[in-house]
NUBA-294936 format. One record per residue (C-alpha): x, y, z; residue in three letters. Coordinates in nm, 4 decimals, decimal comma. Layout:
<nodes>
<X:X&Y:Y&Z:Z&keba:ALA>
...
</nodes>
This chain:
<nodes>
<X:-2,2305&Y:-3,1572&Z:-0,0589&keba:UNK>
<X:-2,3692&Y:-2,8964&Z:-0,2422&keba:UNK>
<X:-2,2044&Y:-2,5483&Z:-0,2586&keba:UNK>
<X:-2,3395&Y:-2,2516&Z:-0,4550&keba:UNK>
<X:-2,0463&Y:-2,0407&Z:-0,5845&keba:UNK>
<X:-2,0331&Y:-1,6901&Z:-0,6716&keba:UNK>
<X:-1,9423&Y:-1,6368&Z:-0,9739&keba:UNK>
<X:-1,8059&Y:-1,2613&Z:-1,1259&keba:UNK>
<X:-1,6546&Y:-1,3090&Z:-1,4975&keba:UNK>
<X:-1,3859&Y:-1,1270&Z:-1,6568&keba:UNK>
<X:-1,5866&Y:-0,8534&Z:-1,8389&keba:UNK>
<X:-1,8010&Y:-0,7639&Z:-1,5224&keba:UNK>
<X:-1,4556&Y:-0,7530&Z:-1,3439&keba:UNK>
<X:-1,2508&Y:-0,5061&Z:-1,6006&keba:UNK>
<X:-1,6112&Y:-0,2954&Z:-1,6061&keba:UNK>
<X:-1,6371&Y:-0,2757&Z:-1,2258&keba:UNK>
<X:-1,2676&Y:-0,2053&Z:-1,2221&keba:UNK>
<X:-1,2991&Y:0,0909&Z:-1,4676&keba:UNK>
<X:-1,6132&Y:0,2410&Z:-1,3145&keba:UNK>
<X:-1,5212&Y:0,1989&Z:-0,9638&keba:UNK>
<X:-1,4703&Y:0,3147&Z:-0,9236&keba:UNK>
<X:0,6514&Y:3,4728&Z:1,4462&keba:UNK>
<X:0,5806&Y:3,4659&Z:1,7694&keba:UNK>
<X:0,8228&Y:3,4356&Z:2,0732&keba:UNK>
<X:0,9501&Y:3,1665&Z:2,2063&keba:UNK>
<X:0,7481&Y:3,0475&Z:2,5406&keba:UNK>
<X:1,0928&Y:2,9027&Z:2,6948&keba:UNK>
<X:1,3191&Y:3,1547&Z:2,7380&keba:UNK>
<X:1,1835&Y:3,4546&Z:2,6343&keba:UNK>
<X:1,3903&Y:3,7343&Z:2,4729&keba:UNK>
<X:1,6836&Y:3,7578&Z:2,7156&keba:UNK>
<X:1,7047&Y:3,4055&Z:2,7576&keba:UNK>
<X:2,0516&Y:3,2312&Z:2,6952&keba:UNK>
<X:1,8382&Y:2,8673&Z:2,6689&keba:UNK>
<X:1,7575&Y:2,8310&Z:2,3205&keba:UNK>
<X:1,3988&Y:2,7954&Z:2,2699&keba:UNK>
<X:1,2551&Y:2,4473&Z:2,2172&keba:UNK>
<X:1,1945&Y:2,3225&Z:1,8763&keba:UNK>
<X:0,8256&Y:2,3010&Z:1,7353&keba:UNK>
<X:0,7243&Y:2,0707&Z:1,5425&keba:UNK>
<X:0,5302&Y:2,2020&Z:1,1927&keba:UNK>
<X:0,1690&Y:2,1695&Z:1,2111&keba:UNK>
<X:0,0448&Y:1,8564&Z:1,0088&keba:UNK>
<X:0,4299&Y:1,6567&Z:1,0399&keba:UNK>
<X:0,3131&Y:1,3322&Z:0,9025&keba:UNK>
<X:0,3788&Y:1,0031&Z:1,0988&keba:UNK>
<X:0,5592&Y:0,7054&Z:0,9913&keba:UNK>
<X:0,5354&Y:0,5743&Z:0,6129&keba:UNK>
<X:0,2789&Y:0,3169&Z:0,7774&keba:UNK>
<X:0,0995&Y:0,3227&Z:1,0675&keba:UNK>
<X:-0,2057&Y:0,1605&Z:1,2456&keba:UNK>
<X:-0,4630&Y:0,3817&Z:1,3419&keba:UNK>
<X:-0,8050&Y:0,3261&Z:1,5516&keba:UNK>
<X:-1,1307&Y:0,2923&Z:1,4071&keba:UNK>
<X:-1,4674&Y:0,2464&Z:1,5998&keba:UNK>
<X:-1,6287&Y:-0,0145&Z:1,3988&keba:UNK>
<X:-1,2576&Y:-0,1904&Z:1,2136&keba:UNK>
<X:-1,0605&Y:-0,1709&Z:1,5395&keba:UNK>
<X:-0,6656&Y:-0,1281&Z:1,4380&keba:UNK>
<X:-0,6812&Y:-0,0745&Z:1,0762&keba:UNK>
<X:-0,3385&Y:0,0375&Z:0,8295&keba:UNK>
<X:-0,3075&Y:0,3768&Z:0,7532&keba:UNK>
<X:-0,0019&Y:0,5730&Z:0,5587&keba:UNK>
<X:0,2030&Y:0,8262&Z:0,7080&keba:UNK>
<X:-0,1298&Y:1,1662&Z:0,6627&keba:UNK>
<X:-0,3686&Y:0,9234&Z:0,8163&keba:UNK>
<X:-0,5473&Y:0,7866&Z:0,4850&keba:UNK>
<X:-0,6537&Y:0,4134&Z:0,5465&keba:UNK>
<X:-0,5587&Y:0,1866&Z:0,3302&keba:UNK>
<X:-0,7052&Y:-0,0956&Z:0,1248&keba:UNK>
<X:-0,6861&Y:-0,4174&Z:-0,0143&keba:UNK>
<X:-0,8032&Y:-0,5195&Z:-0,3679&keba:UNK>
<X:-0,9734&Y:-0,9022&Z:-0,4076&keba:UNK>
<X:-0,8895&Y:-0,9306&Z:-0,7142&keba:UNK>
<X:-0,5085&Y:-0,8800&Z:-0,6198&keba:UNK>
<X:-0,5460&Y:-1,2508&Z:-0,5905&keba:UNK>
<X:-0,1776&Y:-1,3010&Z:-0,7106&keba:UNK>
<X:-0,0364&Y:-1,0350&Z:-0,5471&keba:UNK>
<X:-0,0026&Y:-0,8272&Z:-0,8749&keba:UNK>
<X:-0,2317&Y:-0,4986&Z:-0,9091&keba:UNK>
<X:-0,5524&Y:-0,5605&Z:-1,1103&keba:UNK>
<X:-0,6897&Y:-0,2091&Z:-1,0325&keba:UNK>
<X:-0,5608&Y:0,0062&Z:-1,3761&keba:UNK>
<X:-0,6940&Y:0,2256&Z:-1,6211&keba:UNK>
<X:-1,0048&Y:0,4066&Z:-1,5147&keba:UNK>
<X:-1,0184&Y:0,1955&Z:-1,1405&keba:UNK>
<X:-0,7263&Y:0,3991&Z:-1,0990&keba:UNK>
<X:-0,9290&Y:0,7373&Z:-1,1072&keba:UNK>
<X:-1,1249&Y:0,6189&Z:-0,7711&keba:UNK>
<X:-0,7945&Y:0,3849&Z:-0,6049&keba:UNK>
<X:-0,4764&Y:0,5080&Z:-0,5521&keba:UNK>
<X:-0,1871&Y:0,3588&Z:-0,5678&keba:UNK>
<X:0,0078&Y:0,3918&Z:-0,2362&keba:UNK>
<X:0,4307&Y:0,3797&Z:-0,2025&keba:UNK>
<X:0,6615&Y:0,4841&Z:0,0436&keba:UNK>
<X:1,0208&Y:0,4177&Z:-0,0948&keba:UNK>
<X:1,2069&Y:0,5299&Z:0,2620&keba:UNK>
<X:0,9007&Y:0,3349&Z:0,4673&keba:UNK>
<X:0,9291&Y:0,3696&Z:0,8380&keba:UNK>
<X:0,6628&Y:0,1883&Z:1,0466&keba:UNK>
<X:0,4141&Y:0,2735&Z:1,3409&keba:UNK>
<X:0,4092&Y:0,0639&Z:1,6725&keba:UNK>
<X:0,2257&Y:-0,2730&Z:1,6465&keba:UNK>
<X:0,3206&Y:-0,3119&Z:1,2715&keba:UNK>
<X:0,6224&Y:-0,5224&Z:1,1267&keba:UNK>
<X:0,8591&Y:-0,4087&Z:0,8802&keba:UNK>
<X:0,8887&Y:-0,7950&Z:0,7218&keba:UNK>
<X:0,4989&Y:-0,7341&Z:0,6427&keba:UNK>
<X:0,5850&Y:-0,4680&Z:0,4202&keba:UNK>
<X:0,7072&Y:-0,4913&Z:0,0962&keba:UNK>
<X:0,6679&Y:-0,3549&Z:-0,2723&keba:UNK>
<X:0,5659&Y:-0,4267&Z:-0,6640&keba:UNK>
<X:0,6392&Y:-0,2982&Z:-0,9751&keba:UNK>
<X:0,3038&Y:-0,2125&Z:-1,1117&keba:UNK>
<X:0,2863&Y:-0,2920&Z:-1,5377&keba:UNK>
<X:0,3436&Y:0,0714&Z:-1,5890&keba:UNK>
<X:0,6881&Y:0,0501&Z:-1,4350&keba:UNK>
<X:0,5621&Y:0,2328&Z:-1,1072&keba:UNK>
<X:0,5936&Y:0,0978&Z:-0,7953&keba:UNK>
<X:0,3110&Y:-0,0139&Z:-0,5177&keba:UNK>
<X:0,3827&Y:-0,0738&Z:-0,1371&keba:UNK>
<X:0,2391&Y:-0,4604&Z:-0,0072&keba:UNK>
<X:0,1619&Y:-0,5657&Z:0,3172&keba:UNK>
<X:0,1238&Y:-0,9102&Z:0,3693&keba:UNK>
<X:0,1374&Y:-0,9459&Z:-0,0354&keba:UNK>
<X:-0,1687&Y:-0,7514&Z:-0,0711&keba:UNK>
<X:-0,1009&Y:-0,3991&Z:-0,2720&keba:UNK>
<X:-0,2467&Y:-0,0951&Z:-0,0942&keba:UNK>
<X:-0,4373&Y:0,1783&Z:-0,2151&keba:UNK>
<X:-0,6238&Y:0,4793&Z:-0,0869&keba:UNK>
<X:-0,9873&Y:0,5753&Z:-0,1613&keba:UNK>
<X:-1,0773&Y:0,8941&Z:-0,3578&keba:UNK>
<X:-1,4391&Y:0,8721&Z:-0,1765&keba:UNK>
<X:-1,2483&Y:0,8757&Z:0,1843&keba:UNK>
<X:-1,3063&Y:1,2319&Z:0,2750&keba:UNK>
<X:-1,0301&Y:1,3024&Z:0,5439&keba:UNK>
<X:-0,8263&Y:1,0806&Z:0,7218&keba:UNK>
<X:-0,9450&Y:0,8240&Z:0,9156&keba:UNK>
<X:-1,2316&Y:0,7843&Z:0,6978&keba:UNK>
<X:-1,3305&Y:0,4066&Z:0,5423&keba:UNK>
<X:-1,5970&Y:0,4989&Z:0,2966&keba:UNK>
<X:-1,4326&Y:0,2264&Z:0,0372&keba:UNK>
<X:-1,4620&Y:-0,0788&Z:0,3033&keba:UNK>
<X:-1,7161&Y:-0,3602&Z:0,1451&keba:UNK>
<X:-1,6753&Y:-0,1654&Z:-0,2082&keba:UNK>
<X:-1,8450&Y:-0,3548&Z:-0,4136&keba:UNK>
<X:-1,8128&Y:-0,6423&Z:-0,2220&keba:UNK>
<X:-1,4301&Y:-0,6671&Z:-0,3284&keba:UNK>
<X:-1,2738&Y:-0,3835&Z:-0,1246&keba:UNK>
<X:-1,1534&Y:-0,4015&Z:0,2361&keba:UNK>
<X:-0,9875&Y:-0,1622&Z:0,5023&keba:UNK>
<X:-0,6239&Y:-0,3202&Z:0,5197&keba:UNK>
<X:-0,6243&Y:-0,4688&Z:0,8560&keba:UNK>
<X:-0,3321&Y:-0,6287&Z:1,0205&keba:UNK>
<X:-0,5810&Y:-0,9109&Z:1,2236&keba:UNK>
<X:-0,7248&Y:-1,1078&Z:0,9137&keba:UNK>
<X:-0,7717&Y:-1,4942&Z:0,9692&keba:UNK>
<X:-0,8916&Y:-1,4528&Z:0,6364&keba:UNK>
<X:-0,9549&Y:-1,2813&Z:0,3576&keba:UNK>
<X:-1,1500&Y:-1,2852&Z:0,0332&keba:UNK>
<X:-0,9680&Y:-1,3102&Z:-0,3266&keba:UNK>
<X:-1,0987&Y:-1,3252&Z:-0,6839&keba:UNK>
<X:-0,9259&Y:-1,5053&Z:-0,9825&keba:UNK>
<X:-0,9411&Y:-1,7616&Z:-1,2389&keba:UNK>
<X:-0,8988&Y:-2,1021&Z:-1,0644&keba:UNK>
<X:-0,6131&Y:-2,3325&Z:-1,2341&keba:UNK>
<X:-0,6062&Y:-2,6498&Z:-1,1093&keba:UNK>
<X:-0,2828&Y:-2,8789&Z:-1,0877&keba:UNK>
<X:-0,3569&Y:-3,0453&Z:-1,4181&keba:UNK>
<X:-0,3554&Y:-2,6832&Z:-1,5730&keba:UNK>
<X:-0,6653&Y:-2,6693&Z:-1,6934&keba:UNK>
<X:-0,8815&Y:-2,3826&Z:-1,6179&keba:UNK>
<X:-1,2691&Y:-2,4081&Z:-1,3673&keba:UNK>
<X:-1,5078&Y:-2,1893&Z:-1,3330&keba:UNK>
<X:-1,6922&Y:-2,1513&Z:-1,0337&keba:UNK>
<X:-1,8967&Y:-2,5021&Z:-1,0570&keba:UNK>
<X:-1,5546&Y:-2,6953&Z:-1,0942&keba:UNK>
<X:-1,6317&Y:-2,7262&Z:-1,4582&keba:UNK>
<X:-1,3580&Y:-2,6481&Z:-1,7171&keba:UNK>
<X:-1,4077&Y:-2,3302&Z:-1,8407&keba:UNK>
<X:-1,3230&Y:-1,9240&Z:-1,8299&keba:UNK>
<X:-1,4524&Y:-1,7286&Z:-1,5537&keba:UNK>
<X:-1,3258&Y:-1,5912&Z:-1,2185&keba:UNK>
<X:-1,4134&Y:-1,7016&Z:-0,8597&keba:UNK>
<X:-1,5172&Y:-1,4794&Z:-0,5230&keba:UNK>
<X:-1,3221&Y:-1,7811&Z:-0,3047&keba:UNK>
<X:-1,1430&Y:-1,7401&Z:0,0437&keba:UNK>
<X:-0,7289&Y:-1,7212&Z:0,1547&keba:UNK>
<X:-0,5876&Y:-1,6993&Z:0,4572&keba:UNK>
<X:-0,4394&Y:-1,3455&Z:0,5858&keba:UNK>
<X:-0,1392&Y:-1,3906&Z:0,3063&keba:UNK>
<X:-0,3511&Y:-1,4827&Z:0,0285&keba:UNK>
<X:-0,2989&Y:-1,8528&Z:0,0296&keba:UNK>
<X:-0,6227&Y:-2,0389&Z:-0,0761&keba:UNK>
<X:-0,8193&Y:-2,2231&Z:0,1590&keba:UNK>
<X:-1,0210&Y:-2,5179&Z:0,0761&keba:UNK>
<X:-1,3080&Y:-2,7467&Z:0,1986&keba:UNK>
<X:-1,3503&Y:-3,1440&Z:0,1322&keba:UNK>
<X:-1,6666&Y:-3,2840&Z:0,0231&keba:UNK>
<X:-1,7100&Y:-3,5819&Z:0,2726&keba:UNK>
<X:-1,6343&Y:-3,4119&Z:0,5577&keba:UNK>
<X:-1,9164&Y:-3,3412&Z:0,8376&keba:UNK>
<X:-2,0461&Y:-3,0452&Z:1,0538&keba:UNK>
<X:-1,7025&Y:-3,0250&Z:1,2969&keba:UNK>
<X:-1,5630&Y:-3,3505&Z:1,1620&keba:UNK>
<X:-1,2641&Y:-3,4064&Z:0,9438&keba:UNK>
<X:-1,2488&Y:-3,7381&Z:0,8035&keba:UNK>
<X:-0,9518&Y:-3,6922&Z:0,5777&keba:UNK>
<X:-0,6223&Y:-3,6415&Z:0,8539&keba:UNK>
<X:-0,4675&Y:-3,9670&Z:1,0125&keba:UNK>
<X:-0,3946&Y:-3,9928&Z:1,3463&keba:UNK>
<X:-0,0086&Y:-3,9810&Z:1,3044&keba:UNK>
<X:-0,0835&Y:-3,6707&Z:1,0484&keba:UNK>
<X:0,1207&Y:-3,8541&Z:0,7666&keba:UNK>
<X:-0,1255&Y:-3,7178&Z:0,5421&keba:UNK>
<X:-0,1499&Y:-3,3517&Z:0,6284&keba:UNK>
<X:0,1431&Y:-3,2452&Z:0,3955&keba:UNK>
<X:-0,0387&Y:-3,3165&Z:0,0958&keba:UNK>
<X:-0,3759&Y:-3,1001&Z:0,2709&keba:UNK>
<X:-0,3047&Y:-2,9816&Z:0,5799&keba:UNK>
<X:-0,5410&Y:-2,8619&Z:0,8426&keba:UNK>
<X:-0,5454&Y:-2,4729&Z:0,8594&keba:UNK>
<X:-0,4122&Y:-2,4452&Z:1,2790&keba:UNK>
<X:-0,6007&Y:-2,1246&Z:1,3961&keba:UNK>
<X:-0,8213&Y:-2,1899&Z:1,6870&keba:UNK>
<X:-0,8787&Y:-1,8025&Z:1,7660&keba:UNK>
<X:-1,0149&Y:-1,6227&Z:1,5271&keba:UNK>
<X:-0,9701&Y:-1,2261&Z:1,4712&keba:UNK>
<X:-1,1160&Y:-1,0526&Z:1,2078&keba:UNK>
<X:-1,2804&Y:-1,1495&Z:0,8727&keba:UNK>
<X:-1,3768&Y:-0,9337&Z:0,5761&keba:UNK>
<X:-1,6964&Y:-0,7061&Z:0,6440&keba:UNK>
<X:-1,9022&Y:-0,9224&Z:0,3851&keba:UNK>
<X:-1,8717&Y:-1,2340&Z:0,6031&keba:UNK>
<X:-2,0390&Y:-1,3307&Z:0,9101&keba:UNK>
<X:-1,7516&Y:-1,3712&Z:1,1823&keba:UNK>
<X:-1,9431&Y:-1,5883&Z:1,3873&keba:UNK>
<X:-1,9550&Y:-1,8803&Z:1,0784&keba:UNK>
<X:-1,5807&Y:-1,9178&Z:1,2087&keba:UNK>
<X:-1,5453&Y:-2,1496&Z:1,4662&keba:UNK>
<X:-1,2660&Y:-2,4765&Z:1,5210&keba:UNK>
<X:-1,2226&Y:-2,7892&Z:1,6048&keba:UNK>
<X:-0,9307&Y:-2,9886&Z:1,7886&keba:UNK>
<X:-0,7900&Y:-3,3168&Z:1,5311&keba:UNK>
<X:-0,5812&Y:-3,5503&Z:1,6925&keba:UNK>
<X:-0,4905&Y:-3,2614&Z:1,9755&keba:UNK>
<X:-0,4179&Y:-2,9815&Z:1,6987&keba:UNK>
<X:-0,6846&Y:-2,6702&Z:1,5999&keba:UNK>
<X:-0,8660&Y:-2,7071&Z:1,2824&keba:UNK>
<X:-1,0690&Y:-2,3576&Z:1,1657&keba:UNK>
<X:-1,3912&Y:-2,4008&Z:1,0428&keba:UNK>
<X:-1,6745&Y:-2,2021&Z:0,8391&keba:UNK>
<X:-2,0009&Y:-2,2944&Z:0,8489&keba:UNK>
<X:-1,8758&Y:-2,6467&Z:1,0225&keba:UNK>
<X:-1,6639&Y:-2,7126&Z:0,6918&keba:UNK>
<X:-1,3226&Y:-2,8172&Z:0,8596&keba:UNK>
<X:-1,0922&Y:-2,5718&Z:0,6527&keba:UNK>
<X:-0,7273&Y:-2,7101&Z:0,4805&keba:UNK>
<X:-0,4470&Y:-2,6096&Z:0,2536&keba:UNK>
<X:-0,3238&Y:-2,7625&Z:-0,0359&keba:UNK>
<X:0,0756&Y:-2,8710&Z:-0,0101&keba:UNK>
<X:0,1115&Y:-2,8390&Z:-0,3832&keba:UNK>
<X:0,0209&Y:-2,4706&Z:-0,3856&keba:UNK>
<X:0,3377&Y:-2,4211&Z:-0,2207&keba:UNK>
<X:0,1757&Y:-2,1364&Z:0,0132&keba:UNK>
<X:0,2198&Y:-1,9078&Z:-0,2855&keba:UNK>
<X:-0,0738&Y:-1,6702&Z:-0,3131&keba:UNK>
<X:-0,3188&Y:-1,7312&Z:-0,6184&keba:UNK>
<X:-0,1987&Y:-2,1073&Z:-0,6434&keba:UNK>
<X:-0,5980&Y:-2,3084&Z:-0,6468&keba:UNK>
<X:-0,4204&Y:-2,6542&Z:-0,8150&keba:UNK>
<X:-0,6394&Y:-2,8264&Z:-0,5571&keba:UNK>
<X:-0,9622&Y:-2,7940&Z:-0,7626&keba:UNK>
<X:-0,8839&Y:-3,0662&Z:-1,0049&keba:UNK>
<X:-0,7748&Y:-3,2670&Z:-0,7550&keba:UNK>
<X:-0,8379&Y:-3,6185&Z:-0,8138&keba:UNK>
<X:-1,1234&Y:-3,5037&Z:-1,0047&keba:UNK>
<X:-1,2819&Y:-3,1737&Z:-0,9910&keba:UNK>
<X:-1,5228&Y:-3,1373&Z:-0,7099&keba:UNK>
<X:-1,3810&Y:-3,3115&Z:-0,3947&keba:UNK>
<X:-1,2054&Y:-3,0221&Z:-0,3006&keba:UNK>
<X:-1,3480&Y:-2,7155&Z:-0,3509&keba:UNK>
<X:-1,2085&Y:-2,3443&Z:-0,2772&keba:UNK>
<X:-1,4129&Y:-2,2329&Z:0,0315&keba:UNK>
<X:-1,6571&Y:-2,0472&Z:-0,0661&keba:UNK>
<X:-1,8326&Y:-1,7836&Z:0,1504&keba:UNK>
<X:-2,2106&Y:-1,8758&Z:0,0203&keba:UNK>
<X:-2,1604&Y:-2,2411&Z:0,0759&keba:UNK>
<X:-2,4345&Y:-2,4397&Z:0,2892&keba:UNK>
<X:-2,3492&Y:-2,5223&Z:0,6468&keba:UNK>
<X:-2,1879&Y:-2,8950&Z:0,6879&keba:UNK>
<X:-2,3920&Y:-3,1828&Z:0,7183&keba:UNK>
<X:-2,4137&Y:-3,3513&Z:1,0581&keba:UNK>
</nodes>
């Protein structure tokens, strides 16, 4: 299998991240002895977090004026890798007190303290920040950013994250599995966890999991047969899944799609790429070729 990776280094990610860039009441009247009804102040903004929407994005995250919010691929590890001069076009967003519109769950929700000492509200792990180019609310002017920015959805089967990959051995790959410095555009599941693809596989066929699944702990299948939403960058209709030994397997591009057990589903973790040499199992990655048959 041959799978062409897309490779953004470390400088090109700290420049993009710089550059990017009185009248009476209607109820009683005067002589009334009801009290007048309360009215609410113009503009009262809603909950901390809601979900508002959107004609193309469907129910996207917003924060309590309206503003959608975003997530950050190179948040990777859940930390915030937008500082400095990225800060000047993304804001940070935190509620302390957070309260939380209908459809949305309050164990989503969470927060970081930032390496100034500030803090940043998650959702799903992923920090959130507005966009200085978003107008008024509602807008989503900063979705596909660079090809590293997304509206904050809560309907992701997956999402798209950018780091250095580590493998279990500790040694550091580049994007062609090589040891070596440089970061890698690679795919996670809605949470950030890494997905990954196996080399002798085939189009819709996973020849790794046994029958009695004895094996899936150490990679198991990725069970999602319907899927949602994907980032804007990536063709929703590569998705697809399979059914192994009467479970759901998803699938890009035909590539049956797993997990690595020893990654612990802790976002950021890619020890699978050295694993039991560098190259069988690859992060997915979005540019790969279709499967063979």
């Amino acid at each position: 299998m041959r799978l062409r990776f897309i490779l953004i280094p470390f400088l090109s990610i700290i420049v993009l991240g710089t550059f990017n860039s009185c009248s009476k009441s209607s109820g009683g009247g005067y002589g009334s002895t009801t009290p007048p009804a309360a009215v609410p102040p113009a503009n009262t903004p809603g909950p901390a977090f809601q979900l508002k929407t959107d004609s193309h994005f469907g129910s996207i995250l917003a924060d309590a004026n309206g503003n959608t919010l975003y997530f950050f691929s190179l948040d990777a590890d859940g930390k915030s890798a937008c500082t400095a001069g990225c800060l000047a076009v993304w804001s940070v967003s935190y509620n302390a007190g957070s309260t939380f519109g209908a459809g949305l769950t309050a164990s989503d929700f969470s927060s970081i303290t930032r390496s100034d000492g500030s803090k940043q509200s998650t959702y799903k792990g992923w920090p959130l920040y507005t966009y200085s180019g978003d107008a008024a609310a509602g807008a989503v002017n900063g979705d596909g950013v660079m090809g590293i920015w997304f509206v904050a959805k809560p309907d992701y089967t997956v999402m798209l994250a950018v780091t250095q990959l580590v493998g279990i051995d500790g040694v550091k790959y580049d994007s062609t599995l090589k040891a070596g410095i440089g970061a890698t555009l690679y795919m996670t599941d809605d949470h950030g966890v890494t997905l990954y693809s196996l080399s002798i596989d085939k189009s819709e066929k996973n020849n790794y999991t046994l029958s009695d699944f004895s094996n899936d702990a150490v990679w198991p299948i990725v069970q999602i047969n319907t899927i949602q939403n994907v980032p804007s960058v990536l063709d929703k209709s590569a998705f697809s899944s399979i059914t192994v030994f009467t479970k759901p397997q998803l699938t890009y591009k035909g590539w049956p799609i797993y997990k690595f057990g020893a990654d612990a589903n802790t976002r950021g973790n890619t020890k699978g790429v050295s694993v039991t040499i560098p190259g069988p199992w690859p992060v997915m990655d979005q540019a790969s070729k279709s499967a063979p048959l």
